[in-house]
C-alpha positions in Angstrom: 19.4 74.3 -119.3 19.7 78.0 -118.6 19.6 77.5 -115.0 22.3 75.0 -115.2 24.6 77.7 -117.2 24.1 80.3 -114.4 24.8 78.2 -112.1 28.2 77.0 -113.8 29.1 80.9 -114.4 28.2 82.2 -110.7 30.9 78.6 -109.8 33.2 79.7 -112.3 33.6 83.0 -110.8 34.5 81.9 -106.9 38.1 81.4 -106.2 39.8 78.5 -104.8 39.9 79.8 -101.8 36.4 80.9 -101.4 35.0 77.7 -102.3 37.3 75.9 -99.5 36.0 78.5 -96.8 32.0 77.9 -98.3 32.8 73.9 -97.6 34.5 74.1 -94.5 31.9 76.4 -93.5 29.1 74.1 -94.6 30.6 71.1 -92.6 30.1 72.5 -90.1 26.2 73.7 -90.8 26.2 70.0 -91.4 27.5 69.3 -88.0 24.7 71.1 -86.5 22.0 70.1 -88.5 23.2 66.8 -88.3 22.9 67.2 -84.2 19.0 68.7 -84.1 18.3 65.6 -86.3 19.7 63.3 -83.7 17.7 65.1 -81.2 14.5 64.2 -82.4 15.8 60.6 -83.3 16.7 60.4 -79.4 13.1 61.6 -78.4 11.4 59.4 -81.4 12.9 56.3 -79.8 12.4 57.5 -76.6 8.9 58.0 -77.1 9.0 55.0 -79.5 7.3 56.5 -82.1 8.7 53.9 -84.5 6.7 51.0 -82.9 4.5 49.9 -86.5 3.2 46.2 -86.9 6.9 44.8 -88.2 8.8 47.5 -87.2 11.9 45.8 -84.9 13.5 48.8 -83.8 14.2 52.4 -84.2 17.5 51.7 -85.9 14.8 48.9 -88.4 12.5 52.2 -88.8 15.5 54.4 -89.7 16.8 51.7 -92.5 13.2 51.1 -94.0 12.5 55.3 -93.8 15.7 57.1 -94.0 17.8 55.0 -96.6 20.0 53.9 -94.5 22.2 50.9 -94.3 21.2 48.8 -91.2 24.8 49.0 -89.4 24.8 53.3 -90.5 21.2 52.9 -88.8 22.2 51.1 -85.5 25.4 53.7 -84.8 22.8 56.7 -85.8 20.4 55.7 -82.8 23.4 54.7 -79.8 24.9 57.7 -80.9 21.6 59.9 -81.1 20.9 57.7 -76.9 24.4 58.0 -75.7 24.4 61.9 -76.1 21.6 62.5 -74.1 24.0 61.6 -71.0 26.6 63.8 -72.3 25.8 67.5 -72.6 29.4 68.4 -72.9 29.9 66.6 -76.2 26.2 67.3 -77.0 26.4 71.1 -76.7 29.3 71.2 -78.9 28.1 69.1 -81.4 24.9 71.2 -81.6 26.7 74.4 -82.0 28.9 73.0 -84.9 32.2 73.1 -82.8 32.7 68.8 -83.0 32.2 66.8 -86.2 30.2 63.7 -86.4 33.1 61.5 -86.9 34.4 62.8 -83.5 31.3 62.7 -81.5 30.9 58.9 -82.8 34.0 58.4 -81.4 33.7 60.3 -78.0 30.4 58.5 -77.5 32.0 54.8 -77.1 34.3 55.9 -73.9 32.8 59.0 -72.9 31.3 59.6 -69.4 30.3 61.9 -66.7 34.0 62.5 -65.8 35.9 62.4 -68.9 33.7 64.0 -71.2 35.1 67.8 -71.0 38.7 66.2 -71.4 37.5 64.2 -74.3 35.9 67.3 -76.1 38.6 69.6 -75.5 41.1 67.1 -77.1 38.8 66.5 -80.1 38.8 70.5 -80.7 42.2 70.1 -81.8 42.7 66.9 -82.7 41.6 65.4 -86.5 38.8 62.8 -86.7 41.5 60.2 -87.2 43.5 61.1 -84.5 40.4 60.9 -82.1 39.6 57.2 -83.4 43.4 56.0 -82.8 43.2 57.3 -78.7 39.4 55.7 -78.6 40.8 52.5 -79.6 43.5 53.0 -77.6 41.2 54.0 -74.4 39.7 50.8 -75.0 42.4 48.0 -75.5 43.9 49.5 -72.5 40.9 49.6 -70.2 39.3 46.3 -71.2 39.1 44.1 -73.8 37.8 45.2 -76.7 34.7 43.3 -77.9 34.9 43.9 -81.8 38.2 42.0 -81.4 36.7 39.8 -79.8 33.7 39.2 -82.3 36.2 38.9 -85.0 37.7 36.1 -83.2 34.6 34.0 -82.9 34.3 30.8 -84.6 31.7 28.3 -85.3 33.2 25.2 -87.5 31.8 22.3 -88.0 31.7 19.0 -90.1 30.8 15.2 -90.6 33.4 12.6 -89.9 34.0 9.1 -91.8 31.6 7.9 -88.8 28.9 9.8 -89.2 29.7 11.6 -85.9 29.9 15.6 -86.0 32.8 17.5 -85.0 32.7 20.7 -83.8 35.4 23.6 -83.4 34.1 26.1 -81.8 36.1 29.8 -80.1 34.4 31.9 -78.2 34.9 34.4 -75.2 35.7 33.8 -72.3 32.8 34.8 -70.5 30.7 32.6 -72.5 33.1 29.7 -72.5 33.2 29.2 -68.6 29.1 29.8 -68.7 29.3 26.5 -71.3 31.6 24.8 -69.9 30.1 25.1 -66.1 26.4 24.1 -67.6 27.9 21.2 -69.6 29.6 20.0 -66.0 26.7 20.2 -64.2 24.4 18.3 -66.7 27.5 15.3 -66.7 27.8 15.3 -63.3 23.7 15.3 -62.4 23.7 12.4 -65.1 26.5 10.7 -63.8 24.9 10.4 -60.2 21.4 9.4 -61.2 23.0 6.4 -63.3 25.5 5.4 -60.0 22.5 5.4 -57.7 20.3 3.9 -60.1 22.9 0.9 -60.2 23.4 0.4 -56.9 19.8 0.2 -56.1 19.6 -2.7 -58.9 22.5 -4.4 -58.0 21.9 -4.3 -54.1 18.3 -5.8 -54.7 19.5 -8.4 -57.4 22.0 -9.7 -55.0 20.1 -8.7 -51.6 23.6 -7.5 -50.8 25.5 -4.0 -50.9 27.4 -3.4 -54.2 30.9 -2.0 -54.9 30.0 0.6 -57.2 33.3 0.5 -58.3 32.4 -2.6 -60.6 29.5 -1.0 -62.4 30.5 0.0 -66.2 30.5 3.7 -65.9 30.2 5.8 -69.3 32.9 7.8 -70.3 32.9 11.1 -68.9 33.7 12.7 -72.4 30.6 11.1 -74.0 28.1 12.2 -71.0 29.6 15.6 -71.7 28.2 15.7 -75.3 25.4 14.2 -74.3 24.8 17.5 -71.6 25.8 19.7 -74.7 23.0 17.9 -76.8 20.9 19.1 -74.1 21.4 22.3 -73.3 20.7 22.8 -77.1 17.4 20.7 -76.6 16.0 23.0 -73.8 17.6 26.3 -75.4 15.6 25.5 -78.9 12.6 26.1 -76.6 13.5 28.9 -74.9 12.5 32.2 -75.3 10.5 31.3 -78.5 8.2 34.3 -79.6 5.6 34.5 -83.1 7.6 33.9 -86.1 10.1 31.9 -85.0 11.6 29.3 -86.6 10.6 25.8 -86.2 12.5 23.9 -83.4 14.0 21.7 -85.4 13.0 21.5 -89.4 14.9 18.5 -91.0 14.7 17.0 -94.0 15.0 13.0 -94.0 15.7 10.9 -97.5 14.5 7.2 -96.6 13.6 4.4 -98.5 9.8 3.0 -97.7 11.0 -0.1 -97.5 13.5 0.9 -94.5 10.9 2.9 -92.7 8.5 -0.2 -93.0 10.5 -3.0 -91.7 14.1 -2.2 -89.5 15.5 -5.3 -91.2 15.1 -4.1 -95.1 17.9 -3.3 -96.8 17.7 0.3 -98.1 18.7 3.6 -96.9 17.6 6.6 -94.8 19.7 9.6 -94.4 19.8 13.2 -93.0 20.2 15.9 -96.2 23.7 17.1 -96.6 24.6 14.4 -93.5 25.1 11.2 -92.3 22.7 7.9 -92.7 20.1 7.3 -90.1 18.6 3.8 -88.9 14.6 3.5 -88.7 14.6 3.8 -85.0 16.9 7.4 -85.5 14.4 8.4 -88.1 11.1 7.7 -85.6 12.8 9.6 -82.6 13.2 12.3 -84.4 10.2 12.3 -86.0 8.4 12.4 -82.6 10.2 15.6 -81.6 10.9 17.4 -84.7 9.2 19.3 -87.2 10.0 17.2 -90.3 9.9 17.7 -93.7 9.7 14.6 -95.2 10.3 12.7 -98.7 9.5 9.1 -98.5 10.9 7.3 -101.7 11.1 3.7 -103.4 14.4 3.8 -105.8 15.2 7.2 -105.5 11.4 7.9 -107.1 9.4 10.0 -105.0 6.1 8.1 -103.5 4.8 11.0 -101.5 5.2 14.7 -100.8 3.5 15.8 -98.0 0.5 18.0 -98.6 2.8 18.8 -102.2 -0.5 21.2 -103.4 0.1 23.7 -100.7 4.0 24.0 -100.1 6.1 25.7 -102.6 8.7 23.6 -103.8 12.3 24.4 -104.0 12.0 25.5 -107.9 9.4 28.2 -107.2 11.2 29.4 -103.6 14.3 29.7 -106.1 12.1 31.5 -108.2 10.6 33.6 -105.6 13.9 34.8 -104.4 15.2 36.2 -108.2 11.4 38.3 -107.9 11.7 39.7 -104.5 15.4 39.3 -103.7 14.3 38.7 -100.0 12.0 39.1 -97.9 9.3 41.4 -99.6 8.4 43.6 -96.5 9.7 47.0 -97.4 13.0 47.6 -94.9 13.5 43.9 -94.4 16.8 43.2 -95.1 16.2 39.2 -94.7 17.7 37.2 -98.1 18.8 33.6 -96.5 16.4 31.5 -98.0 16.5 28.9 -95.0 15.0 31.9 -93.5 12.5 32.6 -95.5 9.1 31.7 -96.3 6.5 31.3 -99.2 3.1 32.8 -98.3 -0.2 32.9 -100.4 -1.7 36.0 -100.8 -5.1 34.5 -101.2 -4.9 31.4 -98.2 -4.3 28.3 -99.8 -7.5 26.8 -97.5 -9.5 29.5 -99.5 -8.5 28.3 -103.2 -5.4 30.2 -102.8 -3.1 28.7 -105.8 0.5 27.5 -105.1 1.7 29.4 -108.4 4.9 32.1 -108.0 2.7 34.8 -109.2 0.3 33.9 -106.3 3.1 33.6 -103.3 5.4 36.4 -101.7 8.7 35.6 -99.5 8.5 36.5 -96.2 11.1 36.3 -93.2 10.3 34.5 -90.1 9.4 37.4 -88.4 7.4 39.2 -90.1 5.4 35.7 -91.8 4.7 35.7 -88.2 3.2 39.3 -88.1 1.2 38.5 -91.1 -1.1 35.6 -89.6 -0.7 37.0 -86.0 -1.9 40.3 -87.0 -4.2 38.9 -89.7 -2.7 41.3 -92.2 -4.1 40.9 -95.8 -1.5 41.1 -98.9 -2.1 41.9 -102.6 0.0 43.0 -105.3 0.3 46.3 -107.5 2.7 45.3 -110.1 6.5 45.0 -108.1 4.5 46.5 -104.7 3.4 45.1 -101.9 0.2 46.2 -100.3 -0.9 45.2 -96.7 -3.6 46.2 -94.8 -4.9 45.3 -91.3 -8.6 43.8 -90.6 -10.0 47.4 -90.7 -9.0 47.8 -93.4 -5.8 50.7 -92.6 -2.7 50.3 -94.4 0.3 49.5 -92.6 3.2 48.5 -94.6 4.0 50.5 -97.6 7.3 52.1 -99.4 9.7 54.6 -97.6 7.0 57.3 -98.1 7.4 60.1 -94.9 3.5 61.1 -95.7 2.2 57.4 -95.1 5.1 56.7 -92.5 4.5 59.4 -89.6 1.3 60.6 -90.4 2.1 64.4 -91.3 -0.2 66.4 -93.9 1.0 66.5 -97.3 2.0 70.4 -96.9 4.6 69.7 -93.5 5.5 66.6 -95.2 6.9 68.4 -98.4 8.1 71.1 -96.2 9.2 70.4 -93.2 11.0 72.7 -90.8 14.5 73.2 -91.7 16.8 71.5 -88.9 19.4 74.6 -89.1 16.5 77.0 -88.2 17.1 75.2 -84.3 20.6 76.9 -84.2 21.4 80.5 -84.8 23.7 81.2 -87.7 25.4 83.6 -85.2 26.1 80.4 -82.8 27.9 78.8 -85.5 31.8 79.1 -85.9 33.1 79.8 -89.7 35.3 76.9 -89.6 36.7 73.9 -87.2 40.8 74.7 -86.4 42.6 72.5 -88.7 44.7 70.4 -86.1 46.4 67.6 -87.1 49.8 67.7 -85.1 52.1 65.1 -84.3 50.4 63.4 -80.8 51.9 61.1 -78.4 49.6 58.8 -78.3 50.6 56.6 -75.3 51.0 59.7 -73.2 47.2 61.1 -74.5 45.8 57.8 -73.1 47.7 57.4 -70.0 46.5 61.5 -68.8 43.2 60.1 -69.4 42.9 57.1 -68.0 44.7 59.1 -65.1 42.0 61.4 -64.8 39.6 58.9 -64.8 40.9 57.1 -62.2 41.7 60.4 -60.3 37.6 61.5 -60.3 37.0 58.0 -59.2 39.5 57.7 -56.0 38.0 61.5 -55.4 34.6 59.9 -55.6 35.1 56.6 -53.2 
């Protein structure tokens, strides 16, 4: 408590304007510090130092260690990669002369030939001011993708038919690469069923046919079947460990139906349309399924039902761990997540919440891939590989990296890297009226100057 006093009295005693020169000041010791630190985040990634059994990324790494927000994570690491082609911007970010805000923002447009323009603006502009000619920079020199992204739609629903109807809006680029692919499929389709025809027709009749007189399928419906396809071959593309299933669908039908295509009963997709027997088989065959097979709405089966949590207990599982229980995994969807035994389920492992742990795709994955070995200590999760090593655990920098307990609670303070002599006192306080139109156009002149000078 006395150390709290003195601490009030030595405040109390600073004027006004000494405590706005100590904070101006300060930001920009902050600056720098904040630049050495994304130094060695540039030469950690580089060097991948963040590459542990789960571990996605740098950016995953720097969320899990660094109590970070993923997105604060992912614009830490393309800013810490996009300064190591810009030594203008990086030098004065270093030596406390740019502010974080602004090198964020000189880092989206920046390059070889605009940088030095882009700094010396900055100097004297505000943060704000820097964001509105970035944005700017970009809607006038191509179309900017976060528009874009925000535009993006997927919408879809089931019709009085039981036909899906889709609305989708996308970019351009990826449109025409759909649409082409889509084409192609309809067209290949539509050839192999003309020729197909004629050769029937010409050797049922020993004669040449018109193929004008075959029934031809609309080209509309050959087109969602080509869509149908292209998701087909793209569910199997590019599959790695942990991925989902290619298809997991869950089927209500009655016994009776599934028995004999002529019963009266019911079989229907969950959340969707009804299904007839032959619908249900088909996709049976290609599909992983789970599967409820009922008489009257009673259950008759439930498919190895002493092994697979049920919906109850993955309810449950999700109030305990609120996601995925890997420590950084930021996975909550419950489609997307899995309930693993700690002990194996083939080794008496018991189907019982206190006995299970939520996993992600991914990293449920890692766990039987790697052969990973999970317990519990109260709320923590413990994992260790087949020698026996830990390698998940909490955000812990000892465990993390490796260091010794002493650099670990120590480390080497990042401001140390630049001389207090190097530093300014304060940034220039800026902030005047800018024409913005005319800011961009001298740049975008520039540019275009350096590159005519080039060619």
């Amino acid at each position: 408590m006395g150390a709290v006093v003195a601490v009030r009295e030595v405040s109390g005693q600073r004027s006004v304007e000494e405590l706005a020169r100590e904070i101006r000041s300060g930001a920009v010791r902050l600056a720098a510090a904040t630049a050495a630190w994304l130094r060695l985040v540039a030469e950690f990634d580089a060097r991948e130092g963040w590459g542990e059994v789960g571990v996605k990324s740098c950016a995953h790494w720097l969320a899990w260690q660094c109590g970070m927000g993923p997105g604060a994570a992912r614009e830490h690491v393309r800013v810490a990669r996009a300064l190591g082609s810009l030594p203008v911007t990086a030098e004065a970010f270093a030596t406390g002369r740019l502010s974080y805000s602004k090198v964020r923002a000189i880092t989206r447009v920046a390059d070889a030939g605009t940088e030095v323009e882009l700094v010396e603006l900055a100097r004297h502009a505000t943060a704000s001011q820097v964001e509105r000619v970035v944005r700017a920079w970009r809607r006038s020199d191509a179309v900017d993708e976060e528009l874009v992204a925000e535009k993006r739609s997927f919408q879809w629903h089931w019709d009085a038919d039981g036909m899906l109807v889709l609305q989708v809006r996308m970019d351009g680029e990826a449109g025409v690469a759909l649409l082409a692919a889509v084409e192609s499929l309809a067209e290949r389709d539509a050839r192999r069923e003309r020729a197909a025809a004629t050769r029937a027709a010409a050797a049922a009749a020993d004669c040449p046919a018109d193929p004008e007189t075959f029934p031809r399928e609309r080209m509309s419906a050959r087109r969602c079947r080509a869509l149908a396809q292209l998701a087909e071959v793209a569910a199997d593309t590019g599959r790695r460990a942990g991925d989902p299933p290619r298809r997991e669908v869950v089927v209500h039908v009655d016994a009776d139906v599934l028995a004999d295509d002529a019963a009266a009963g019911r079989a229907h997709l969950e959340g969707g349309p009804a299904l007839s027997p032959a619908q249900v088989r088909r996709m049976a065959c290609e599909a992983a399924l789970t599967v409820i097979v009922e008489r009257h709405g009673q259950p008759l089966a439930l498919g190895r039902r002493r092994r697979l949590a049920t919906r109850v207990q993955r309810r449950a599982l999700l109030a305990r761990d609120g996601g995925c229980a890997r420590p950084g995994c930021t996975e909550t969807r419950i489609e997307r997540l899995h309930a693993h035994h700690l002990a194996p389920w083939r080794l008496g492992g018991r189907t019982d919440v206190s006995a299970m742990v939520l996993l992600c795709d991914v990293d449920h994955g890692l766990v039987h891939d790697e052969g990973l070995e999970l317990t519990r200590r109260g709320r923590e999760l413990v994992v260790h590989d087949g020698a026996g090593q830990r390698v998940w655990g909490p955000a812990d920098p000892t465990f993390a990296v490796g260091l010794p307990a002493r650099e670990a609670t120590s480390p080497r303070p990042l401001l140390t890297l630049v001389p207090d002599a190097a530093l300014p006192d304060a940034w220039p306080a800026g902030g005047e009226r800018m024409d913005l139109g005319h800011v961009v156009w001298a740049l975008l002149a520039h540019r275009e100057h350096l590159r005519r000078a080039a060619s």
